[in-house]
C-alpha positions as CSV (number, residue, x, y, z in Angstrom):
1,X,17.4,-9.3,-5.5
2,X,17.8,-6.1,-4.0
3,X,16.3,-5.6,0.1
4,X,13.7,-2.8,-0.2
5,X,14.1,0.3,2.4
6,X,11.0,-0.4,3.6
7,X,8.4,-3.6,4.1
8,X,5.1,-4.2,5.9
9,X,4.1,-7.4,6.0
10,X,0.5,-7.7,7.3
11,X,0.6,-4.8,9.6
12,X,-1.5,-4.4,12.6
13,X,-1.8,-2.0,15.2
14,X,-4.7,-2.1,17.7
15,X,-5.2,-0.2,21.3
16,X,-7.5,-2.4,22.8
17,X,-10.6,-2.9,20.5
18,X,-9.5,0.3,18.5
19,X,-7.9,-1.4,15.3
20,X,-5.4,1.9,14.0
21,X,-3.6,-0.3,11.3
22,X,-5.6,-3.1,9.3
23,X,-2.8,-5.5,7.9
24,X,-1.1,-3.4,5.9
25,X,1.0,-4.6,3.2
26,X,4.0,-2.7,1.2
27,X,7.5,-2.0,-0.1
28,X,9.6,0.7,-0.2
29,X,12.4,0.4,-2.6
30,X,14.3,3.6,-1.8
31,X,14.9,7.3,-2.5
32,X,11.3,9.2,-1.4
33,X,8.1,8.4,0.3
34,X,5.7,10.5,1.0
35,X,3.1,9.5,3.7
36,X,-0.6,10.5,3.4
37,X,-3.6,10.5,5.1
38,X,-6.3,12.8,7.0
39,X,-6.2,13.0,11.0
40,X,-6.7,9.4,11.7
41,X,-5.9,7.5,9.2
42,X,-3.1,5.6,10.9
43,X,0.1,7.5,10.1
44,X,1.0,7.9,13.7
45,X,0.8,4.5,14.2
46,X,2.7,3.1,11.2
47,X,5.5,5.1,12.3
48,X,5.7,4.3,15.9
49,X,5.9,0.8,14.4
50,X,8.3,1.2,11.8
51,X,10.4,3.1,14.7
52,X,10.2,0.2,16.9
53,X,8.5,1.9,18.9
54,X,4.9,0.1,19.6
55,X,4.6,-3.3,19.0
56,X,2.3,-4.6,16.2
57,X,-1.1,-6.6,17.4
58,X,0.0,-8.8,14.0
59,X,2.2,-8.6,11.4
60,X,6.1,-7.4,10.9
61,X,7.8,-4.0,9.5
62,X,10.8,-4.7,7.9
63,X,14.3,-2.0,7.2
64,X,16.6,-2.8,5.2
65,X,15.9,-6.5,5.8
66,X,16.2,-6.5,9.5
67,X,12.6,-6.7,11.7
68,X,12.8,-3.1,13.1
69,X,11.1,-4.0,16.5
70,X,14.4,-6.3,17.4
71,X,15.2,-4.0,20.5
72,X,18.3,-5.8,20.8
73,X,19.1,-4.8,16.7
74,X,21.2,-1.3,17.9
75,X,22.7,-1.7,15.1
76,X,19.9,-1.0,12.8
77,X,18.2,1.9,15.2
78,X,21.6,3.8,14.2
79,X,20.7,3.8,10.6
80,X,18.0,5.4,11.2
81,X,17.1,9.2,11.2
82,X,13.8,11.1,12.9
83,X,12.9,14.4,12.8
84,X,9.6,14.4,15.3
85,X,6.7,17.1,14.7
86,X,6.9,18.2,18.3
87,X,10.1,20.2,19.7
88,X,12.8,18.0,21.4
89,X,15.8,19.2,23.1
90,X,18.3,18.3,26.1
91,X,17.1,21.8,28.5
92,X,19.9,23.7,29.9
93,X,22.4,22.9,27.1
94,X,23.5,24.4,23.7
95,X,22.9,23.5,20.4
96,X,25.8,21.9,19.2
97,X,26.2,20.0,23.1
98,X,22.6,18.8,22.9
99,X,23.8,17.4,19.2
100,X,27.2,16.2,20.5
101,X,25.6,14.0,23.6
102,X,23.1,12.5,20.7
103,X,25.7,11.9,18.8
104,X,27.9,10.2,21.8
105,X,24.5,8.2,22.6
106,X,25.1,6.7,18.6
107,X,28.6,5.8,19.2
108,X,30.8,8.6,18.3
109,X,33.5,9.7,20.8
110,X,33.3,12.8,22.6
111,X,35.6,14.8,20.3
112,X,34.6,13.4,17.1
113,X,31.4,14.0,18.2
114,X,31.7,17.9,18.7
115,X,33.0,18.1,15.5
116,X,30.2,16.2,13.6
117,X,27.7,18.3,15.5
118,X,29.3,21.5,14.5
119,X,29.2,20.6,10.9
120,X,25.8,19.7,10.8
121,X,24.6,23.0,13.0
122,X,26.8,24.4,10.4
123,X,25.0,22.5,7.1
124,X,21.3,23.8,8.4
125,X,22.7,27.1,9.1
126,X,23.1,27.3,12.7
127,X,26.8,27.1,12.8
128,X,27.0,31.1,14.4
129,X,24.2,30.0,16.6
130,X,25.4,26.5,17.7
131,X,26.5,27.9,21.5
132,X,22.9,29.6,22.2
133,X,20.5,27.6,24.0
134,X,17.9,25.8,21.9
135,X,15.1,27.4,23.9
136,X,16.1,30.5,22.6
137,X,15.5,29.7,18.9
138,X,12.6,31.2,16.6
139,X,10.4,28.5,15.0
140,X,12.2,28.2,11.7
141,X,15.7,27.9,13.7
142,X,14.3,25.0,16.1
143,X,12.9,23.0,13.0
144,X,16.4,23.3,11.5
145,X,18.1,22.0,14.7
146,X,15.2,18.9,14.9
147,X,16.3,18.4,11.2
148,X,20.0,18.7,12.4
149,X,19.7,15.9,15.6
150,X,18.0,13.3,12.5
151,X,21.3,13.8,10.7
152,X,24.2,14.0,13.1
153,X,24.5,10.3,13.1
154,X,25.1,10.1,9.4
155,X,21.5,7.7,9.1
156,X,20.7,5.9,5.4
157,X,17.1,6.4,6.2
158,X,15.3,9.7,7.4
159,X,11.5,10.1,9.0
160,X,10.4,13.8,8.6
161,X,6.8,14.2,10.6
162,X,5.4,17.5,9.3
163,X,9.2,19.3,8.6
164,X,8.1,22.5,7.6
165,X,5.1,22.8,10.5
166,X,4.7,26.6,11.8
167,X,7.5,28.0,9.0
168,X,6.9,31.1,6.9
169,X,7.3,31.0,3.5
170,X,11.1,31.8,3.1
171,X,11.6,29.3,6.2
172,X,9.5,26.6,4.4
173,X,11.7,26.9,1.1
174,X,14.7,27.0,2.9
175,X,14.0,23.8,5.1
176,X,12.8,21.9,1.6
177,X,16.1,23.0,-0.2
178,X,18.1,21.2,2.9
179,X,15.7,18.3,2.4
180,X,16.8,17.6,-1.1
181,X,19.7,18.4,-0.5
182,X,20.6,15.6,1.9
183,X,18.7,13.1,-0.7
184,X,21.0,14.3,-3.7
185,X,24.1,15.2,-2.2
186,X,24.3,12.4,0.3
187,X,22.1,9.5,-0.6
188,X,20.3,9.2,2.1
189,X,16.4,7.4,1.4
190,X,13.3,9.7,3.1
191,X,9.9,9.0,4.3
192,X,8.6,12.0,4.5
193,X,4.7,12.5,6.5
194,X,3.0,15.7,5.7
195,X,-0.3,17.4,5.1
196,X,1.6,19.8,2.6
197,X,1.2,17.9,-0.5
198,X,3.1,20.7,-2.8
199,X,6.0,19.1,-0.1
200,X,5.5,15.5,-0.7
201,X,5.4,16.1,-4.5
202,X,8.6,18.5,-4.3
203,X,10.4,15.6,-2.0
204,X,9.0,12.4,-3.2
205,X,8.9,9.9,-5.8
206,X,6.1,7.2,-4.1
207,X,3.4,7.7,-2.2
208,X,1.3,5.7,0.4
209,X,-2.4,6.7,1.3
210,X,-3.7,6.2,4.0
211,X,-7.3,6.0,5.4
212,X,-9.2,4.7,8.2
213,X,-6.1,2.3,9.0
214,X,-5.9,0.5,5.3
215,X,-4.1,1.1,2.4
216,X,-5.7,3.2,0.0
217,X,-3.0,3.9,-2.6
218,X,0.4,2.7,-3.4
219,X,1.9,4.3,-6.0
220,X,4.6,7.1,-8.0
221,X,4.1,10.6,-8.1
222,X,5.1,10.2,-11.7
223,X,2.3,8.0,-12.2
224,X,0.4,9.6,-10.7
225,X,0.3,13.5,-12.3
226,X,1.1,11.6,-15.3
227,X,-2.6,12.4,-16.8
228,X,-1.4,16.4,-16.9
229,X,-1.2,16.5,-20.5
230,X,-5.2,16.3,-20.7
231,X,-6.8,12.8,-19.9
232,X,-10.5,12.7,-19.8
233,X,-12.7,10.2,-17.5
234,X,-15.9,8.7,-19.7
235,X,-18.8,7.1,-18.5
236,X,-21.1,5.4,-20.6
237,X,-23.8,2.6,-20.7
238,X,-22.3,-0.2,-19.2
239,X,-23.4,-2.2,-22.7
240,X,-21.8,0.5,-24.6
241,X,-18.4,0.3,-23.1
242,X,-16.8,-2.4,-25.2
243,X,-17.8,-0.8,-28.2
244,X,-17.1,2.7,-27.2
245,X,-13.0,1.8,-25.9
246,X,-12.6,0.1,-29.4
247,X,-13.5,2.9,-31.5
248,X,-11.4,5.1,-29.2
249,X,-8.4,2.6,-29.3
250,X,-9.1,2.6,-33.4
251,X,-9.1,6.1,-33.3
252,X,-5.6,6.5,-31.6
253,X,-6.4,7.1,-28.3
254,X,-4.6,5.8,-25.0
255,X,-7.7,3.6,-23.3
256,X,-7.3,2.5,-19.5
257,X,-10.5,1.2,-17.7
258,X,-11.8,2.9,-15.1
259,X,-13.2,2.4,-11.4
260,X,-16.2,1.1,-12.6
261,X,-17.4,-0.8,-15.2
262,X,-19.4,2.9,-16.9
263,X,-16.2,4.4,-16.9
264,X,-12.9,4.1,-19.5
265,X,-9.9,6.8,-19.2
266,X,-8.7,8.4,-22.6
267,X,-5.8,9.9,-23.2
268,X,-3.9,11.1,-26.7
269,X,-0.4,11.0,-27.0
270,X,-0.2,13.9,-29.3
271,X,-1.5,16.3,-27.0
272,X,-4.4,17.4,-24.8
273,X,-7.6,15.4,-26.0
274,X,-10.8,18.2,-26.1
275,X,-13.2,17.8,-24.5
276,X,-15.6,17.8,-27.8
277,X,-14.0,15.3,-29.1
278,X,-14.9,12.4,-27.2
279,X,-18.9,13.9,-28.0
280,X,-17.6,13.3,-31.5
281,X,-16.4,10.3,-31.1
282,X,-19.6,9.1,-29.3
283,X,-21.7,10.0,-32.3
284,X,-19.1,8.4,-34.8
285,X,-19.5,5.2,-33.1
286,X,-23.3,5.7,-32.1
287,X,-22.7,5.5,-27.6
288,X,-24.4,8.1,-25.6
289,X,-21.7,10.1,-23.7
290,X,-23.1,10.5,-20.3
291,X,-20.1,12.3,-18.7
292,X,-16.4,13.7,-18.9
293,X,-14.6,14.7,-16.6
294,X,-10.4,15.9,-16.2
295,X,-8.4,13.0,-15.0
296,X,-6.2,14.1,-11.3
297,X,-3.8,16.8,-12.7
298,X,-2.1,16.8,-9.3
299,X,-0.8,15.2,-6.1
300,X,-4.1,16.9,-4.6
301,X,-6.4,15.8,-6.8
302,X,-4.6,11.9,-7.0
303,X,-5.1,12.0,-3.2
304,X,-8.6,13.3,-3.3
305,X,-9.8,10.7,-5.7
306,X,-8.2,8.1,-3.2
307,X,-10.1,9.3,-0.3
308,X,-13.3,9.3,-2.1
309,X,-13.2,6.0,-4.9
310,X,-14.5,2.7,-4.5
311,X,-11.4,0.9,-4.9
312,X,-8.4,3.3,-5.9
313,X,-5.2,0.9,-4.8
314,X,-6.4,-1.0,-8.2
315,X,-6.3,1.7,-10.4
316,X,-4.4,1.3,-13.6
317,X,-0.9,1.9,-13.4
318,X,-0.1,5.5,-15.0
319,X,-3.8,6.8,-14.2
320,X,-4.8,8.5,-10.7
């Protein structure tokens, strides 16, 4: 069996009585990740944990197998890639030395580490800029050179915390387009944390919801805009419901249940399902249609109906 990317086994993160992590439990099996969740919710702390960072109040966070708060696991910390929100730099020196001395730090001699600097300064486009100091940069140039000191040590895995924070719209697309390309051109596996869901979707293939410190959602992005064709949500009398999902299922509709037991989801696999429809199939098979709503047609909505459902880490699989 494979090793995931990624596992949390139980995870728990408290300061003092303040419990920001509730035993947390999931795998990541590779390629992208996107991490959501209001202000609060416990991203912070799931990454200072997975980075080794904090210690957990219970629990483990695995990488690739290894138990990433070894300190004495070096070996694993160089695998390893983080691109903080917040500007970092070495003051007083220029790009491609501040990239060289991390690069030293992770093993790499000095002259083979010049080099590898150079040629990623040069990959985010700051290879006629690498010998200008990094206080000097605009906004979009600085976030390229964060993304620039995650990669010069070649890592399999990459944290992003908010990579296209402050960036104009050109900046933004040209930041995602280095993004991907690092995933497709060089393998390399991404959790990517971000308020910009448009990002996440662009990036990512799973995500993780978070809120209040628990798991809300664990699921694809595939899955999860899946229900774009036209999927309807259906709530009828509770008695009725039995009934109603085997007249749609006779009539050749998808049927999923719901989040509660009023509601079934309806899809057709030849095409959007009207509205009108399901208020004919009601009267066909004698149930009161008390509602219908659109299914999540994106990321946004998905991620909304997470935040506000009674239970949405149970919903069925292929259905936000």
């Amino acid at each position: 069996m494979a090793t995931s990317v990624l596992e949390l086994n139980q995870l728990t993160v408290k300061y003092g009585s303040f419990t920001a992590l509730n035993s947390v439990s999931a795998a990541f099996e590779g390629g992208g990740l996107g991490l959501l969740g209001p202000n609060g919710a416990g991203k912070s702390s799931m990454l200072r944990c997975i980075l080794g960072l904090i210690q957990p109040a219970g629990g483990e966070v695995r990488i690739f197998g290894e138990v990433s708060s070894d300190q004495r696991n070096s070996l694993l910390r160089r695998r390893i890639g983080y691109m903080p929100e917040r500007d970092t730099w070495v003051p007083g020196m220029s790009a491609v030395r501040g990239l060289a001395h991390l690069a030293e730090i992770c093993g790499f001699l000095p002259a083979d580490a010049m080099l590898r600097a150079s040629d990623v300064l040069y990959f985010v486009g700051l290879g006629e800029e690498r010998y200008r100091e990094v206080h000097t940069f605009s906004t979009g140039m600085r976030q390229r050179y964060k993304l620039a000191a995650a990669l010069v040590h070649d890592p399999d895995l990459l944290f992003l915390d908010e990579p296209t924070n402050g960036l104009d719209p050109r900046g933004r697309a040209r930041m995602l387009e280095l993004i991907d390309q690092v995933r497709r051109d060089h393998g390399i596996h991404l959790i990517l944390a971000s308020h910009l869901l448009p990002d996440v979707e662009y990036l990512c293939e799973h995500v993780w919801v978070l809120d209040k410190g628990e798991m809300k959602m664990s699921n694809s992005v595939a899955d999860l805009t899946a229900v774009a064709r036209g999927a309807k949500r259906v709530r009828v009398e509770e008695s009725q419901l039995a009934h109603f999902k085997q007249a749609a299922t006779g009539a050749g509709l998808t049927v999923l249940q719901g989040r509660s037991a009023t509601e079934v989801l309806l899809d057709s696999p030849s095409g959007v399902l009207a509205s009108q429809s399901i208020f004919e199939l009601g009267r066909s098979c004698q149930v009161q249609i008390q509602s219908v709503q659109p299914a999540a047609k994106s990321l946004e909505d998905a991620f909304l109906e997470a935040l506000e459902g009674d239970n949405p880490s149970e919903l069925p699989e292929g259905i936000a």
